[in-house]
Biopython code that builds the backbone (N, CA, C, O; Angstrom):
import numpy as np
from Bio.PDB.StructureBuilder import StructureBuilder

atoms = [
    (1, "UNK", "N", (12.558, -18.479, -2.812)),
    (1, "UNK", "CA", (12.799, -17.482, -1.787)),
    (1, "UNK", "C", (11.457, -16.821, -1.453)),
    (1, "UNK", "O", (10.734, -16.570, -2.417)),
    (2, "UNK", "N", (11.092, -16.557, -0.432)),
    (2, "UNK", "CA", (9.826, -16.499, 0.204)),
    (2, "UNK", "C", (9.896, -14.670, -0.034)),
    (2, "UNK", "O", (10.936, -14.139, -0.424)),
    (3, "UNK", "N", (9.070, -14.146, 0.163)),
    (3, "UNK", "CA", (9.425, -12.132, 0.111)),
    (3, "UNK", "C", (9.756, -12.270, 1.136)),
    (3, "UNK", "O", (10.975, -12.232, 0.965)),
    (4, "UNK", "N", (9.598, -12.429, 2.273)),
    (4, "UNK", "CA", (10.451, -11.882, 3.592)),
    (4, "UNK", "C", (11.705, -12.184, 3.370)),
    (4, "UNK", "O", (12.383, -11.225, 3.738)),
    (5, "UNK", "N", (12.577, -13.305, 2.820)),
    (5, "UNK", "CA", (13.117, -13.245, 2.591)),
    (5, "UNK", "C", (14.597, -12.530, 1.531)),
    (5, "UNK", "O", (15.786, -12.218, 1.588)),
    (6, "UNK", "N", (13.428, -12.599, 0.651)),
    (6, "UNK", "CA", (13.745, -11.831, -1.107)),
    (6, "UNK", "C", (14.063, -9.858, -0.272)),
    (6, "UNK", "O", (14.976, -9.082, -0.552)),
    (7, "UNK", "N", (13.101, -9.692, 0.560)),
    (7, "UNK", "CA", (13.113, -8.260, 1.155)),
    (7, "UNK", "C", (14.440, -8.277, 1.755)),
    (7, "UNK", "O", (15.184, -7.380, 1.358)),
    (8, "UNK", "N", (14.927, -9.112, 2.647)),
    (8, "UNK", "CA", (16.113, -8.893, 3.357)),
    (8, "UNK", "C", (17.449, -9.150, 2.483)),
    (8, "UNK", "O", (18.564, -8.787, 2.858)),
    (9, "UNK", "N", (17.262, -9.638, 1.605)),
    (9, "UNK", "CA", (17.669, -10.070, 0.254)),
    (9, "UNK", "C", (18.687, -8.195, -0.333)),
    (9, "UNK", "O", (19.818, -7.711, -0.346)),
    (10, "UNK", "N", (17.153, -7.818, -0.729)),
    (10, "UNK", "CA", (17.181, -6.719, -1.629)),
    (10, "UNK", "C", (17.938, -5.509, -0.365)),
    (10, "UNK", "O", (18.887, -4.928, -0.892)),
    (11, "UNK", "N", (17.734, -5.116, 0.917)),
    (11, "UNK", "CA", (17.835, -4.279, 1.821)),
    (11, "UNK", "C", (19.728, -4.978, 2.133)),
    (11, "UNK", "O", (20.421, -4.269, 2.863)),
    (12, "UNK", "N", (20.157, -5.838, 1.757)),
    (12, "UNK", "CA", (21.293, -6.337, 2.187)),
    (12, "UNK", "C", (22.577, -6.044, 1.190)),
    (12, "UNK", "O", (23.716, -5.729, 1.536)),
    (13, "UNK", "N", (22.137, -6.212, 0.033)),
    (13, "UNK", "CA", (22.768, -6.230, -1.444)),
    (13, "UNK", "C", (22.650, -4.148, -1.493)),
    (13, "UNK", "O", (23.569, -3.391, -1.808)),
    (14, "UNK", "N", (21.455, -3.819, -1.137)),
    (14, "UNK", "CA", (21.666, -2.290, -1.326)),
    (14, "UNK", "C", (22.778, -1.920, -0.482)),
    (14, "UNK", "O", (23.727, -1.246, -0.883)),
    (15, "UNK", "N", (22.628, -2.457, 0.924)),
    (15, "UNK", "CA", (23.531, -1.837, 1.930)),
    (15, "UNK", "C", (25.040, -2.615, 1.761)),
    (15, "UNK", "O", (25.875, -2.388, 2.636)),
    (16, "UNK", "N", (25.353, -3.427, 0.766)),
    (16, "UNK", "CA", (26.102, -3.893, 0.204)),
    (16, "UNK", "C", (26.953, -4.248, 1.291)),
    (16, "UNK", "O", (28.076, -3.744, 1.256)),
    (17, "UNK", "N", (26.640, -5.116, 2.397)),
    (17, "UNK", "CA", (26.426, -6.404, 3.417)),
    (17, "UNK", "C", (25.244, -6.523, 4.113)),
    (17, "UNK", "O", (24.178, -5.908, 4.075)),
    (18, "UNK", "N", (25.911, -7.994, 5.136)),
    (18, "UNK", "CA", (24.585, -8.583, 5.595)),
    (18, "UNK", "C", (24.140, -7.575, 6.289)),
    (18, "UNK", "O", (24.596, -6.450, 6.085)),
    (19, "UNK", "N", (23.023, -7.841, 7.373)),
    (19, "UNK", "CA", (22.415, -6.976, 7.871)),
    (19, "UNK", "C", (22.341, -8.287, 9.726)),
    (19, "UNK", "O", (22.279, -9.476, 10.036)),
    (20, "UNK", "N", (22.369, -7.734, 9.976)),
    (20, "UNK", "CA", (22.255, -8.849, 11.702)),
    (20, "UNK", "C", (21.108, -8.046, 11.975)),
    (20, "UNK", "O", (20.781, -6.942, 11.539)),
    (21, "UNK", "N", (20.423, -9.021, 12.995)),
    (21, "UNK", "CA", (19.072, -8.299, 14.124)),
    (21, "UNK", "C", (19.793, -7.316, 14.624)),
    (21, "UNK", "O", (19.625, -6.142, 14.294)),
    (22, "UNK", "N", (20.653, -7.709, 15.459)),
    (22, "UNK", "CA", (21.508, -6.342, 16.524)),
    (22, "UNK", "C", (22.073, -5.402, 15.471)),
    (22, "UNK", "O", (22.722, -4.588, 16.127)),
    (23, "UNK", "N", (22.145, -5.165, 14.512)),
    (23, "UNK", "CA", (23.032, -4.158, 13.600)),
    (23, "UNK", "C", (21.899, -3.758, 13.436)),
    (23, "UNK", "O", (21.757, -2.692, 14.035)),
    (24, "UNK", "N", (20.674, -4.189, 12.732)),
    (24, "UNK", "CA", (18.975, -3.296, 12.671)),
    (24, "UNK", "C", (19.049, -2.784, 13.662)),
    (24, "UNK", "O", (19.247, -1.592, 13.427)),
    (25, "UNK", "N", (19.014, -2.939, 14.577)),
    (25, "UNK", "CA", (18.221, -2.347, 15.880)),
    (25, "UNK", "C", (19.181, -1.068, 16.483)),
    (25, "UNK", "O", (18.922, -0.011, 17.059)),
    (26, "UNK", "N", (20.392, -1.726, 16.045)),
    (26, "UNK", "CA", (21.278, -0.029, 15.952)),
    (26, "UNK", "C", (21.381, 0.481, 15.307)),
    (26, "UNK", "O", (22.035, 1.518, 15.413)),
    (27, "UNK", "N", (20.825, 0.114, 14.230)),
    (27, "UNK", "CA", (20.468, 1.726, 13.153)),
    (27, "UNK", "C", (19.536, 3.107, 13.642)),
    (27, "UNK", "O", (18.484, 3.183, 14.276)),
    (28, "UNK", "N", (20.215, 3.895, 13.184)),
    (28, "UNK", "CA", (19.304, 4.882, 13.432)),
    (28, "UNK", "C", (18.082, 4.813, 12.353)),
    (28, "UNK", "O", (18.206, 4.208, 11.288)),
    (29, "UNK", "N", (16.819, 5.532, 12.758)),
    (29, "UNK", "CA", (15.616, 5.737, 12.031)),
    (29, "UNK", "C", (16.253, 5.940, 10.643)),
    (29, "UNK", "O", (16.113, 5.292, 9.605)),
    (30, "UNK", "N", (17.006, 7.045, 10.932)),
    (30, "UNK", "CA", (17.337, 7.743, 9.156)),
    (30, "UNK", "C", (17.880, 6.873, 8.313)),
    (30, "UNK", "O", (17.678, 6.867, 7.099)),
    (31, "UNK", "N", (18.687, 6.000, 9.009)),
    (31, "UNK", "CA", (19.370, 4.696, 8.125)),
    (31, "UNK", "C", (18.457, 3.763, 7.661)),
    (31, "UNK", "O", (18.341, 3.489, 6.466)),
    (32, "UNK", "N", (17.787, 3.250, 8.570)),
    (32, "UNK", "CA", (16.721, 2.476, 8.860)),
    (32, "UNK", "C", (15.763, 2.954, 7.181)),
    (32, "UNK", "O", (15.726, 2.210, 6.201)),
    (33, "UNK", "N", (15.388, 3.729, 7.226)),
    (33, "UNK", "CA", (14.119, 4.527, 6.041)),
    (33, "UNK", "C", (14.921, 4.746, 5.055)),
    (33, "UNK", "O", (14.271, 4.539, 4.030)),
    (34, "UNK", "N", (16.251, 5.131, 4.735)),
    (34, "UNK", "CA", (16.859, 5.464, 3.832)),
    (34, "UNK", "C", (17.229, 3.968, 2.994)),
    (34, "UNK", "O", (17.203, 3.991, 1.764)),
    (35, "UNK", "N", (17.525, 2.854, 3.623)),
    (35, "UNK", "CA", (17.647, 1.892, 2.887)),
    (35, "UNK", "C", (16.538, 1.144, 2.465)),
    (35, "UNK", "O", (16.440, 0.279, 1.595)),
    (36, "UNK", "N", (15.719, 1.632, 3.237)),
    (36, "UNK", "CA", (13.990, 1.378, 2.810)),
    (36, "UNK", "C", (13.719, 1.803, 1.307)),
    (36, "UNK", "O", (13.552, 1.268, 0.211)),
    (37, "UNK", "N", (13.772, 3.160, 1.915)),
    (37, "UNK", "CA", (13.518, 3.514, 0.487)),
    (37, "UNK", "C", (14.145, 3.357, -1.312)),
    (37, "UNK", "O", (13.721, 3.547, -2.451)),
    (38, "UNK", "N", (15.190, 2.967, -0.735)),
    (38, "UNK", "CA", (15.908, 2.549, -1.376)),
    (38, "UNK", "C", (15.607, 0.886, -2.092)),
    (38, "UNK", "O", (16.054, 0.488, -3.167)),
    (39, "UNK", "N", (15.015, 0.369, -1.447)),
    (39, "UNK", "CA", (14.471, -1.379, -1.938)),
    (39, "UNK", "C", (13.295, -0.891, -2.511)),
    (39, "UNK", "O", (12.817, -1.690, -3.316)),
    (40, "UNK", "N", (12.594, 0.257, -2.361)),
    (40, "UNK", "CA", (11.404, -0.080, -2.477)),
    (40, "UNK", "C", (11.382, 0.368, -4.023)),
    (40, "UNK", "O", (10.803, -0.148, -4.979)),
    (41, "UNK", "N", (12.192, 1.481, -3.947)),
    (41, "UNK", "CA", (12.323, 2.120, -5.546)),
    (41, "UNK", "C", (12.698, 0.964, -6.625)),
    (41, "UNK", "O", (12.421, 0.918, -7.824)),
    (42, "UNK", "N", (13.621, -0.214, -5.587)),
    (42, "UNK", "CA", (14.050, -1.560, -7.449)),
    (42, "UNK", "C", (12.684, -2.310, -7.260)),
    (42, "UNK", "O", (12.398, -3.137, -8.126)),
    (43, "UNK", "N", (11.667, -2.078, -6.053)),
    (43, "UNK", "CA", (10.647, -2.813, -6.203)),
    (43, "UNK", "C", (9.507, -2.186, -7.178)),
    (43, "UNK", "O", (8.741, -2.740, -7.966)),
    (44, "UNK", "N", (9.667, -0.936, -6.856)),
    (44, "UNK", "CA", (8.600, 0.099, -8.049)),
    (44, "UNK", "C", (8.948, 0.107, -9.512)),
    (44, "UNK", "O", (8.268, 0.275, -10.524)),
    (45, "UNK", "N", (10.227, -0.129, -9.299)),
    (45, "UNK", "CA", (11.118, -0.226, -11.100)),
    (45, "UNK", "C", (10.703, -1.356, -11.905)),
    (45, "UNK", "O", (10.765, -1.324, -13.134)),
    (46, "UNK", "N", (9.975, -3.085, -10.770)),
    (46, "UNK", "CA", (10.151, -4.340, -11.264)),
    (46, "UNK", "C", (8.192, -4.238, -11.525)),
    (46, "UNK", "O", (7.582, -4.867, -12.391)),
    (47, "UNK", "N", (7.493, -3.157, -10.378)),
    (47, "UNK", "CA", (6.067, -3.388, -10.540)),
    (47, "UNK", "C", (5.579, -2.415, -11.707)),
    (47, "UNK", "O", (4.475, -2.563, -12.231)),
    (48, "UNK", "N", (6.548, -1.323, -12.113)),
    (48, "UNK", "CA", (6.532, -0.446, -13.049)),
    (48, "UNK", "C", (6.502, -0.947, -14.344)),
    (48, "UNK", "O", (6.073, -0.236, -15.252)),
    (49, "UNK", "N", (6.939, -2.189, -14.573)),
    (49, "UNK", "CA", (6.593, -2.971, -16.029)),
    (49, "UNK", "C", (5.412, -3.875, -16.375)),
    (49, "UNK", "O", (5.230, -4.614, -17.342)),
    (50, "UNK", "N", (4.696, -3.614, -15.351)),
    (50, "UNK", "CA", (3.198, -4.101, -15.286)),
    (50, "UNK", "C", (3.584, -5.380, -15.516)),
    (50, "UNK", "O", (4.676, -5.943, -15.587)),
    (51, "UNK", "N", (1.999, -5.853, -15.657)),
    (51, "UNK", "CA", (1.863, -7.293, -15.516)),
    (51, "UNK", "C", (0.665, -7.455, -17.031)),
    (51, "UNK", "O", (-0.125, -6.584, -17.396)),
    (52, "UNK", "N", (0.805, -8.375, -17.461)),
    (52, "UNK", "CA", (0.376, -9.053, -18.608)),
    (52, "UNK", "C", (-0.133, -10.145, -18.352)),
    (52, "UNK", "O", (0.438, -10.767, -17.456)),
    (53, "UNK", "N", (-1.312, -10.785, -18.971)),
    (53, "UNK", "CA", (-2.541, -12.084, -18.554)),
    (53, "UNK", "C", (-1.600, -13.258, -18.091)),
    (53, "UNK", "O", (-1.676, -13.984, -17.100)),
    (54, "UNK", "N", (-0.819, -13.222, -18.973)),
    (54, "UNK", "CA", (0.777, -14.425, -18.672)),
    (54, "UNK", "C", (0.341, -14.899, -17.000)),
    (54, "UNK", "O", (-0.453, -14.199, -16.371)),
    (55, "UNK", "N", (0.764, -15.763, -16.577)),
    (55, "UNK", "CA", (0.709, -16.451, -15.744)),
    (55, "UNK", "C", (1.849, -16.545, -14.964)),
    (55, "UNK", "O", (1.687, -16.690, -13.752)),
    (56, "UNK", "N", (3.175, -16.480, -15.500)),
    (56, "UNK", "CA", (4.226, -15.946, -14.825)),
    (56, "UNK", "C", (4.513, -14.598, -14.565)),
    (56, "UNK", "O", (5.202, -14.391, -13.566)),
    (57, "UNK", "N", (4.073, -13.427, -15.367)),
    (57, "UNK", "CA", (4.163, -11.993, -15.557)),
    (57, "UNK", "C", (2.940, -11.426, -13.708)),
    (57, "UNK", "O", (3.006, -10.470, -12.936)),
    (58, "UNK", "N", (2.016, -12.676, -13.795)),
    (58, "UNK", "CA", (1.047, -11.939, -12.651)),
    (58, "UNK", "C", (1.671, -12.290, -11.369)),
    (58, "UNK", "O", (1.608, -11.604, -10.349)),
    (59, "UNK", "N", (2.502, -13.828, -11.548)),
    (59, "UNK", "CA", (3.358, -14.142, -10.557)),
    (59, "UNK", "C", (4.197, -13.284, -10.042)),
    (59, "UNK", "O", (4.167, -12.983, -8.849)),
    (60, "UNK", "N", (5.128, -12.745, -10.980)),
    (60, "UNK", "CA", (6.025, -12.001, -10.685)),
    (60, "UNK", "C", (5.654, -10.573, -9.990)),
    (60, "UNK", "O", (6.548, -9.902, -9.473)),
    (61, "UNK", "N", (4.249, -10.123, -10.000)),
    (61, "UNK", "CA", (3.694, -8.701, -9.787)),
    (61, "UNK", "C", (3.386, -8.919, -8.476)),
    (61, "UNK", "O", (3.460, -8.070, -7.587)),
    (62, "UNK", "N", (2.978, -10.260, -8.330)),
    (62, "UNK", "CA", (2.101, -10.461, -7.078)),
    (62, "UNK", "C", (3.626, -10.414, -5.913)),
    (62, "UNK", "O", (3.637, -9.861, -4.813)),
    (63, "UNK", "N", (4.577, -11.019, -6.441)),
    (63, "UNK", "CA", (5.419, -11.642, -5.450)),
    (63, "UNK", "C", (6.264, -9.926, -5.254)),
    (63, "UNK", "O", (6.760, -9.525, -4.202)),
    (64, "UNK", "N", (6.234, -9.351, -6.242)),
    (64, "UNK", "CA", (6.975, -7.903, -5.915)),
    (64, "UNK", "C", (6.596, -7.012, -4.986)),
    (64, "UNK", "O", (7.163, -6.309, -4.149)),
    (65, "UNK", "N", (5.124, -7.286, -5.461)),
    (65, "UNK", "CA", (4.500, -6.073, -4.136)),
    (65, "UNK", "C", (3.899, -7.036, -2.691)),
    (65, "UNK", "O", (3.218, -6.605, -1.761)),
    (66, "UNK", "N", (4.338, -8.228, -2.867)),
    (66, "UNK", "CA", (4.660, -9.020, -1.182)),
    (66, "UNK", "C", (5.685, -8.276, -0.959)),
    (66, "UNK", "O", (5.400, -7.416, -0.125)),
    (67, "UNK", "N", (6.888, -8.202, -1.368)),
    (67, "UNK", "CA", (7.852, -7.884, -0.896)),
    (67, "UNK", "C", (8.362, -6.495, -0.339)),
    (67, "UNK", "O", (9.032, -6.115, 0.622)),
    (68, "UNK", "N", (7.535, -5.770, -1.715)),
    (68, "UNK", "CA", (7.722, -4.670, -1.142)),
    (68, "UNK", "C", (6.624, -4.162, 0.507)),
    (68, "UNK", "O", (6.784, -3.222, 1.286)),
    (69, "UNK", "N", (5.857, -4.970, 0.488)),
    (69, "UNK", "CA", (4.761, -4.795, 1.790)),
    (69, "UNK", "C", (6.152, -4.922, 3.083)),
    (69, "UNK", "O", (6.492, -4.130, 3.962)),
    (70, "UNK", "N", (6.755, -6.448, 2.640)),
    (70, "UNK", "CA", (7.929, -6.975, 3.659)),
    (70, "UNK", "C", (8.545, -5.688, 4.080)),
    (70, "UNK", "O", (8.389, -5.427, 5.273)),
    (71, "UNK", "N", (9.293, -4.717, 3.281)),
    (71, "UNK", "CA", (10.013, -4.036, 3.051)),
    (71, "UNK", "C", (9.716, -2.891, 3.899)),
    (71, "UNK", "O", (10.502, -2.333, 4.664)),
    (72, "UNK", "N", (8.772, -2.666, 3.729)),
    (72, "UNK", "CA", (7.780, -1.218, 4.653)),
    (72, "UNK", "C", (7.721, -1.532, 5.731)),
    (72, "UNK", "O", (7.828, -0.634, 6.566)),
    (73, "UNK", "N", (7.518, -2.993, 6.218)),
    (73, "UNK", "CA", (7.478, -3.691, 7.665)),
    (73, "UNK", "C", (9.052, -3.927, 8.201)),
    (73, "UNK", "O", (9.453, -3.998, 9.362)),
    (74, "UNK", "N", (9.587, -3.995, 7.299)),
    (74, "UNK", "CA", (10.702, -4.542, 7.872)),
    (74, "UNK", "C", (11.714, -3.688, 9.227)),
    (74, "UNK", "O", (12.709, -4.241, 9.697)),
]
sb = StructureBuilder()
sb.init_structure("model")
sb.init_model(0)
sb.init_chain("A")
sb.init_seg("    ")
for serial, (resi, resn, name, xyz) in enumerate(atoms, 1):
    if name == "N":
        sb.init_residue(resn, " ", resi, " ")
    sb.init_atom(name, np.array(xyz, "f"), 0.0, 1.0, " ", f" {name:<3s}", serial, name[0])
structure = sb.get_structure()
């Protein structure tokens, strides 16, 4: 799963359904930022356990804070 993906992923499962282009675009701002913020906090929770020389551990850091970048853009 690519982060743009994994982002719409995480913003879908919070809002506990899918999300459509036309349903974004009728959100209001406040909805819009509130479920933002909301992905970004399980993304701060997953970058909050740091990363270790491990090779999968830097993977996993790198691919969290792609996502969370996705997330801010989204």
């Amino acid at each position: 799963m690519t982060p743009k993906e994994k982002a719409k992923d995480l913003l879908e499962k919070i809002n506990n359904a899918s999300i459509s282009n036309i349903e974004w675009d009728r959100c209001s701002e406040y909805g819009k930022n509130s479920l933002k913020r909301k992905a970004i906090i399980v993304c701060d929770e997953i970058l909050s356990l740091g990363c270790t020389k491990d090779v999968s551990s830097i993977r996993i850091y790198q691919y969290y804070s792609e996502v969370k970048i996705k997330i801010q853009h989204y």
